[in-house]
C-alpha positions as CSV (number, residue, x, y, z in Angstrom):
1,X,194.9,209.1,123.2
2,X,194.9,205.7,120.9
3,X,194.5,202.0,122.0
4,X,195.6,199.2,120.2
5,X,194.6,195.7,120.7
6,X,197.0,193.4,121.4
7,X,195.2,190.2,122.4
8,X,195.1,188.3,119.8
9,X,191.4,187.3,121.0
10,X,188.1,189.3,120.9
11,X,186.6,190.6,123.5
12,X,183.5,188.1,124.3
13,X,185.6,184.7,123.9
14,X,187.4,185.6,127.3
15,X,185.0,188.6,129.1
16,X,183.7,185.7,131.6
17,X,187.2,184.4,132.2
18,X,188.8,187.7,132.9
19,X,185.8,189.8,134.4
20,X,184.7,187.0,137.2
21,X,182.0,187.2,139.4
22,X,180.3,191.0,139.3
23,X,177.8,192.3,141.7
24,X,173.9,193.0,140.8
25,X,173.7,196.3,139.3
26,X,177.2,196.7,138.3
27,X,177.6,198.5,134.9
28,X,179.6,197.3,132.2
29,X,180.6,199.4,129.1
30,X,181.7,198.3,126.0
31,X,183.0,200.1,123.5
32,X,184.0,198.3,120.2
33,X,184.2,198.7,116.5
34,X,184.2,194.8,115.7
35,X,181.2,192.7,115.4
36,X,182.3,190.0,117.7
37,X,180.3,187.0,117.7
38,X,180.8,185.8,121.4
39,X,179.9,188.9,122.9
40,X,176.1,188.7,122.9
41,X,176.2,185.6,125.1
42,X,179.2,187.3,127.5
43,X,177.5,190.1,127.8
44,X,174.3,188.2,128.5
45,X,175.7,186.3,130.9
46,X,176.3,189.4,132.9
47,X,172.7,190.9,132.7
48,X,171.1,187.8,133.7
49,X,173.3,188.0,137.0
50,X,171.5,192.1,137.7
51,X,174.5,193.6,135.5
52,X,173.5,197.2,133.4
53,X,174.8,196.5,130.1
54,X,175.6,199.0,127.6
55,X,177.5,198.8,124.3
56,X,179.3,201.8,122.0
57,X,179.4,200.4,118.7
58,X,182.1,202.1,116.6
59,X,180.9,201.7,113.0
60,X,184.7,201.9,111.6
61,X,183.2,202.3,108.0
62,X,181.8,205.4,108.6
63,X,185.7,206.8,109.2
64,X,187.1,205.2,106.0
65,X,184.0,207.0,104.1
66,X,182.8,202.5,102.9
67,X,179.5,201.6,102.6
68,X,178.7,198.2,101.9
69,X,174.7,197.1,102.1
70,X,175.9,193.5,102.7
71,X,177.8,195.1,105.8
72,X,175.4,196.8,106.8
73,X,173.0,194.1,107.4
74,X,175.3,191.9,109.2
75,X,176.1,195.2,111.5
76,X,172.1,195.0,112.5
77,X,171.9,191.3,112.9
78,X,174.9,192.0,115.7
79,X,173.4,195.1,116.9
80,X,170.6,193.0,117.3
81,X,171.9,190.2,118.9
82,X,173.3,192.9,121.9
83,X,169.8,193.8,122.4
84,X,168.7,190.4,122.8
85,X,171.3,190.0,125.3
86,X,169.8,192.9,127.7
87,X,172.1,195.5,126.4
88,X,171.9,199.3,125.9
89,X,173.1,199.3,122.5
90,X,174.7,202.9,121.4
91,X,176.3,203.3,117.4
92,X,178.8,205.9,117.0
93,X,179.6,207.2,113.5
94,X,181.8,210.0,112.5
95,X,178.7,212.2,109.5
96,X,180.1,213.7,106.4
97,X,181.1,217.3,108.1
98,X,183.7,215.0,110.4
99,X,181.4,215.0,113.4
100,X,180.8,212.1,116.0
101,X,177.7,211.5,116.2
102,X,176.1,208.6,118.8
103,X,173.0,207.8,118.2
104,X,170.7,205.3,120.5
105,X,170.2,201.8,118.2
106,X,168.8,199.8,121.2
107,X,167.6,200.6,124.6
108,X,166.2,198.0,126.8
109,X,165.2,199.6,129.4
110,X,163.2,201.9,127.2
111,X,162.2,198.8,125.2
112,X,162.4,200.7,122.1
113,X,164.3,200.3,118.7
114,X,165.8,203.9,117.2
């Protein structure tokens, strides 16, 4: 199966707007492989209203075989910025030998840091 994107917007300008009102523990999954700057605070929005937040981060790089240390770093300052908004934060990288391989980054719950 492939998705595309079509909306010309990302994801965390218009969550609110098309999500609406959730009920406490509701769970919301994202899965996305660009850092998007206005989903922290959608997201937080959410688990601040009893939501269970949890995001896939698809690090794209890791198909195309790039590394870049400048990319890097701005990948952990938005990985980082999920966790501050209350979110389960998952990465998911394809390794050298063509595996996927997801790997915990953040978990609140657990209050830990992988």
């Amino acid at each position: 199966a492939r998705v595309e994107a079509i909306d010309p917007d990302y994801l965390g300008s218009r969550l609110v707007e098309r999500l609406g009102s959730i009920q406490p523990g509701t769970s919301i999954v994202v899965l996305t492989s660009v850092r998007d700057d206005a989903l922290p605070g959608a997201l937080l929005h959410y688990a601040l209203s009893g939501a269970k937040v949890s995001v896939v981060y698809a690090d794209a790089r890791s198909f195309t075989g790039q590394s870049d240390q400048r990319e890097d770093q701005a990948t952990d300052s938005f990985l980082e910025r999920l966790a501050a908004a209350h979110a389960t934060v998952m990465t998911l990288r394809k390794t050298d030998s063509g595996k996927l391989e997801p790997e915990a980054a953040y978990d609140v719950h657990a209050r830990s840091y992988a």
